[in-house]
C-alpha positions in Angstrom: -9.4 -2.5 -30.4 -7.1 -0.8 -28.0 -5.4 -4.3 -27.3 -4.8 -4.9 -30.9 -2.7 -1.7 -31.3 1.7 -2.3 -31.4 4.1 0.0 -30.3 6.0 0.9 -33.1 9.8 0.7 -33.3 11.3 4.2 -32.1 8.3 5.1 -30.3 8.7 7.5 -27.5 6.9 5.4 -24.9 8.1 7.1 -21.8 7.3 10.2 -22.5 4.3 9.6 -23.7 3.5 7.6 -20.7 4.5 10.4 -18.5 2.6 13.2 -20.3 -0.6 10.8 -20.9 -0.6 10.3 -16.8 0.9 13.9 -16.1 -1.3 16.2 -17.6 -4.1 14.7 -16.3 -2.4 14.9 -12.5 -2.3 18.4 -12.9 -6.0 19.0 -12.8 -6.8 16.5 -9.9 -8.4 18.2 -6.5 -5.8 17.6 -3.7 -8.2 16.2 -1.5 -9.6 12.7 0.0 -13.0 11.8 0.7 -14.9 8.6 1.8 -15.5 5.9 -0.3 -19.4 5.1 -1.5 -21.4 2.9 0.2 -18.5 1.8 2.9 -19.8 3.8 6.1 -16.9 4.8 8.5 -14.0 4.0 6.2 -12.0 6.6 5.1 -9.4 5.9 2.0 -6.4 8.1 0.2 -8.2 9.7 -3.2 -7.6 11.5 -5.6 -3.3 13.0 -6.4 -2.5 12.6 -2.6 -2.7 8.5 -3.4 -1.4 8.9 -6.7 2.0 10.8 -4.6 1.6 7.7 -2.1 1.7 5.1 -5.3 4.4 6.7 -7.1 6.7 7.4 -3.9 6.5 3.7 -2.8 5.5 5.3 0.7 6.1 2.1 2.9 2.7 2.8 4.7 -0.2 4.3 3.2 -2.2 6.6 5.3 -5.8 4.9 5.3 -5.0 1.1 4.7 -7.8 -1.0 3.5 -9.0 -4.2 2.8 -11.7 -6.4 1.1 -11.9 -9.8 2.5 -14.3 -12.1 0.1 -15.2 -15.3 2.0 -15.6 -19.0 1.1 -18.4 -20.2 -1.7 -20.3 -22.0 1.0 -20.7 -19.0 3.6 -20.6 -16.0 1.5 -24.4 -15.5 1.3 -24.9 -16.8 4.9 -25.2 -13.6 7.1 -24.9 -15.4 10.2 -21.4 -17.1 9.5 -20.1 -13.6 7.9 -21.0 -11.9 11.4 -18.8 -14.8 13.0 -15.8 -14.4 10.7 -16.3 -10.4 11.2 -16.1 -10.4 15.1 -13.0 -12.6 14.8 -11.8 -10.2 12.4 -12.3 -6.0 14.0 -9.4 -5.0 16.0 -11.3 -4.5 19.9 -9.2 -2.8 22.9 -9.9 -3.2 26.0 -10.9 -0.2 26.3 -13.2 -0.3 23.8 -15.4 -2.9 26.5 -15.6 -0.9 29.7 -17.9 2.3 30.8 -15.1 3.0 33.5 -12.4 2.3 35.5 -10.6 3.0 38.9 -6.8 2.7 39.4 -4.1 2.9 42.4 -1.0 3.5 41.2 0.3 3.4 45.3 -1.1 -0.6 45.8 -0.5 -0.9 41.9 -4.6 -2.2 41.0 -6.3 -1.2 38.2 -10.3 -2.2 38.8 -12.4 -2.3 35.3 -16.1 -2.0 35.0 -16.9 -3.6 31.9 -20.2 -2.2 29.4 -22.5 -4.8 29.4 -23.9 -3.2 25.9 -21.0 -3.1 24.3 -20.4 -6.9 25.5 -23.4 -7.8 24.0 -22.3 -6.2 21.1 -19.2 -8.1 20.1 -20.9 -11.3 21.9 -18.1 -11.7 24.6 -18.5 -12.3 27.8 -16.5 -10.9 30.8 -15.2 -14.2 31.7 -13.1 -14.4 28.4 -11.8 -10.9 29.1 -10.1 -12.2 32.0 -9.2 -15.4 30.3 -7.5 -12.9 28.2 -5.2 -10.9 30.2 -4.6 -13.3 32.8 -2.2 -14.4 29.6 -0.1 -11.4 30.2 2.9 -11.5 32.5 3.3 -9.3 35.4 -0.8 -9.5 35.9 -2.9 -11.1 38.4 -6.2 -10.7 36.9 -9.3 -11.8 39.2 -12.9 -11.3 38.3 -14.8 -9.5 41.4 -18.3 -10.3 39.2 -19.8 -10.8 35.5 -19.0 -7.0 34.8 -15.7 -6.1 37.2 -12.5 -7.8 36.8 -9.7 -6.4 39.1 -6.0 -6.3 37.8 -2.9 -6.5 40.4 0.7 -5.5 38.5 3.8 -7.4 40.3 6.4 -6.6 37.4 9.8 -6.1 39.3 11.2 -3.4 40.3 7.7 -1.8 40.5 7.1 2.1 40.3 5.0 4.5 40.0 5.8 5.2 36.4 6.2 1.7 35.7 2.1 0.7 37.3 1.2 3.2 34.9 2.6 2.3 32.0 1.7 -1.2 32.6 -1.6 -0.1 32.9 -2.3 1.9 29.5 -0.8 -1.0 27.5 -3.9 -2.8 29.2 -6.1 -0.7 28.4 -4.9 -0.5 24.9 -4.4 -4.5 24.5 -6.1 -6.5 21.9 -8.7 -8.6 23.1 -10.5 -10.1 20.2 -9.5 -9.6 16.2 -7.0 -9.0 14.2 -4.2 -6.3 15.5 -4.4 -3.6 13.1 -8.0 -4.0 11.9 -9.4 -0.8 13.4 -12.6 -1.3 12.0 -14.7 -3.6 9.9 -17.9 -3.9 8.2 -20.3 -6.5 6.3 -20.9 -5.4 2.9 -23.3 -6.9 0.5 -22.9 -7.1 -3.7 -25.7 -7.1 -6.3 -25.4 -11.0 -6.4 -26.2 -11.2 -2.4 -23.4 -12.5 -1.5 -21.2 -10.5 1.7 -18.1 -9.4 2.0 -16.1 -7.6 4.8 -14.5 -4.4 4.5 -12.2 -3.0 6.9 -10.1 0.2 7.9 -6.4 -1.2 8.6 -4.7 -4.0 7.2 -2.8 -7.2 8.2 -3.2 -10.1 5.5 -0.7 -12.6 6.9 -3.0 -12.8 10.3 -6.8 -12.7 7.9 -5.4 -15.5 5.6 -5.2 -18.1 8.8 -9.0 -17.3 10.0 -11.8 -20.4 8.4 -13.6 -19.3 6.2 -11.4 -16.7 4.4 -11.0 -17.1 1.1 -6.8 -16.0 0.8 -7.2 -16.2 -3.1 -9.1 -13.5 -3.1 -8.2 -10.6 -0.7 -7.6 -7.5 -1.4 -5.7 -4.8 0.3 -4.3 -1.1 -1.2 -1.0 -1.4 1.0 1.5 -2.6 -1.8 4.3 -3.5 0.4 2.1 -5.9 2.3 1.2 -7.4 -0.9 4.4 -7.5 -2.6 5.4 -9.8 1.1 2.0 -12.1 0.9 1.9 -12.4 -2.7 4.8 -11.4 -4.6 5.9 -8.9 -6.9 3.5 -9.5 -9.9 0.5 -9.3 -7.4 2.2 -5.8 -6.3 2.4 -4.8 -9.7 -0.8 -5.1 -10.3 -2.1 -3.9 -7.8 -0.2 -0.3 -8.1 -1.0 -0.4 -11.8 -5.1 -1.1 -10.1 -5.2 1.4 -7.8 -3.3 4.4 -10.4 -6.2 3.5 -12.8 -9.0 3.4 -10.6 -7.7 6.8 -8.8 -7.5 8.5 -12.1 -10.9 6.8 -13.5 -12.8 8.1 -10.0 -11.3 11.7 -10.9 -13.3 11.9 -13.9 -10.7 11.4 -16.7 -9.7 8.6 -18.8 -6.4 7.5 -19.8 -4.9 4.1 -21.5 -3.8 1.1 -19.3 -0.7 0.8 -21.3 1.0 4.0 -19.5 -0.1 3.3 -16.4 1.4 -0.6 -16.7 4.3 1.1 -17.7 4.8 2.7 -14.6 4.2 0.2 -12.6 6.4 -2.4 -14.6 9.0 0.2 -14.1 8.8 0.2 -10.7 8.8 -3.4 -10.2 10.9 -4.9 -13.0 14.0 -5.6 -10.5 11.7 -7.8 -8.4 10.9 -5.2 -5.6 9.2 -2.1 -5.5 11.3 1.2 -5.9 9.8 4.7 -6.3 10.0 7.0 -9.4 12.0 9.5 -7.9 15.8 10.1 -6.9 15.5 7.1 -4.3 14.1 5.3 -7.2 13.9 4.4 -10.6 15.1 8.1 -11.9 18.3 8.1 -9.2 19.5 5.0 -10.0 19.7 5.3 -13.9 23.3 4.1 -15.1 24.2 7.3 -17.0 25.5 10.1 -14.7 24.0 12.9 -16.7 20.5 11.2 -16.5 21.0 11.4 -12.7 22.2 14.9 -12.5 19.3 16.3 -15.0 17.1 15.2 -12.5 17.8 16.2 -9.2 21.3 17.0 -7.1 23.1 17.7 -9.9 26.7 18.3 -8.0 26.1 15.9 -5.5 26.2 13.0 -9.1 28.9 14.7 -10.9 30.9 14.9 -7.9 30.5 11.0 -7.1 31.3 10.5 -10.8 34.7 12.1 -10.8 35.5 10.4 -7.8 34.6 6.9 -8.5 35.7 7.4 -12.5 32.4 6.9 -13.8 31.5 6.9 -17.9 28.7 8.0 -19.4 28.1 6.0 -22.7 25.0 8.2 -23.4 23.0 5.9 -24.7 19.8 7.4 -22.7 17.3 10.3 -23.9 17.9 12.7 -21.1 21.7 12.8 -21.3 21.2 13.2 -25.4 19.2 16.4 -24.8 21.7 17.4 -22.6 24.5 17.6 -24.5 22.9 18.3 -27.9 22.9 15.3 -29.4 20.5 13.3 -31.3 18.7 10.7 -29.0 18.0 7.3 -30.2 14.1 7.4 -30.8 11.8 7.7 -33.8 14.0 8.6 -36.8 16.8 9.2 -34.8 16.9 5.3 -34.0 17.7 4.4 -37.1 21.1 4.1 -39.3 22.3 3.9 -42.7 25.4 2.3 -44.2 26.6 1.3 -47.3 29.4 -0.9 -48.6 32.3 0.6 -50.4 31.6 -2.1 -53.3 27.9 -0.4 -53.6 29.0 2.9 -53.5 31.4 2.7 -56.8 28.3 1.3 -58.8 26.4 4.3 -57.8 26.2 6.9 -60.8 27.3 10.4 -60.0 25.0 12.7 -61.9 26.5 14.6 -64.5 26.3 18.4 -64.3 24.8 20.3 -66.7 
């Protein structure tokens, strides 16, 4: 069994780490494509998400998240759809067929779309609830399906009435700001689930009915802040595996936990580059090998740095023999032992 198997005292397991994960890398498509069986949302694939992983990009391009629901209403369709339309990110904009504005008197009159009311089972009424919550807005409804909007924020021009009026249109008026879209998804055991483009777990967790134990979202930042660092770990350790699994080829979990323990040993989550784990080795040699070479040795003769090269990198560098495999280990003998060895008489 893989599990079963020790690393051996010496072994070279960084680089072995880096060429079991590299070599692979180098064959990978450089492209993205849509995940099966979730209609309409698009996730990072293939070496661009393996770049965003390894970077520690603070936002990854197409943020998702799977959001499993309590025992008692995950295989009731009806109470899924109600935690789903409390869940999808809707705009204002997104309820209206048109609208007329007056920048001069400062109104802004909006015809709502009764079928897309329908759809997200809201009625006019609370869309004026809504953004009569907003300062600076008299909001009056004219009928079911026009609401009129009057802006009085002070020193009122026509730049201002404008601006004030695309942040209306662009306000949230049901869900969860950043959910741009979600779907109901169903597993082999009939129970539902909700997937979504866009993720925000601090605001899912407080909806009823979400199970917070068992979310799930690809942004590892976000995680690291809900859950902590050993969730984030995991999760970039996940997501490097499954990336490199969906590509078609098959490397141990070992290397890729390396990696992400590296990354996350210090208690937050640093990249493997120069603004990372590789630029913030202690010896200066390491450093400069890497990348910016003057720019280290430079700071080093400034600041009076020493290199105790006890490293690989700054080994090879100077020609030395580096501390793995049977360079790792040394042999001494007493003085006492030596006199009772023999010399060999010669012949």
């Amino acid at each position: 069994m893989e599990d079963d198997i020790k690393v051996v005292p010496g072994e070279a397991v960084g680089t072995i780490a880096a060429q079991s994960i590299g070599e692979p890398g180098t064959q990978m498509v450089l492209k993205s494509f849509h995940s099966a069986g979730i209609s309409s949302i698009i996730t990072t694939k293939g070496l661009p998400r393996i770049i965003e992983l390894v970077d520690a990009r603070k936002k990854p391009k197409a943020p998702i998240m799977e959001i499993r629901l309590d025992k008692n209403i995950e295989k009731k369709y009806e109470k899924v759809r109600e935690i789903w339309r409390k869940i999808e990110d809707v705009h204002l904009s997104n309820l209206i067929s048109s609208f007329d504005e007056d920048l001069k008197s400062g109104t802004l009159v909006l015809h709502l779309d009764k079928e897309k009311l329908g759809f997200y089972e809201i009625t006019g009424k609370t869309v004026a609830s809504r953004l009569s919550k907003k300062e600076d807005l008299n909001v009056s409804q004219e009928d079911g399906e026009t609401i009129k909007i009057k802006f009085r924020g002070k020193g009122k021009t026509t730049q201002t009435t404008r601006t004030a009026f695309v942040n209306v249109l662009n306000s949230t008026v049901i869900g969860v700001k950043g959910i741009l879209k979600a779907s109901i998804q169903q597993n082999e055991d009939e129970t539902f689930y909700i997937a979504t483009s866009g993720s925000n777990m601090e605001e899912v967790m407080k909806i009823e009915g979400v199970d917070q134990w068992h979310l799930y979202s690809n942004d590892i930042f976000e995680v690291l802040r809900v859950y902590g660092v050993e969730a984030a770990r995991n999760l970039i350790a996940h997501e490097l595996s499954d990336v490199i699994q969906e590509e078609g080829f098959t490397v141990s979990f070992r290397h890729i936990a390396l990696v992400a323990d590296a990354m996350t040993f210090t208690g937050e989550i640093k990249s493997v580059g120069r603004h990372g784990v590789a630029g913030e080795k202690e010896s200066v040699f390491a450093r400069a090998a890497y990348e910016e070479t003057v720019k280290h040795f430079t700071n080093a003769s400034v600041f009076g740095e020493r290199d105790m090269l006890k490293g690989v990198a700054e080994n090879i560098l100077i020609g030395k023999q580096i501390g793995l495999g049977t360079g790792r280990i040394k042999l001494a003998i007493k003085k006492e032992d030596l006199k009772k060895v023999k010399p060999k008489k010669e012949q």
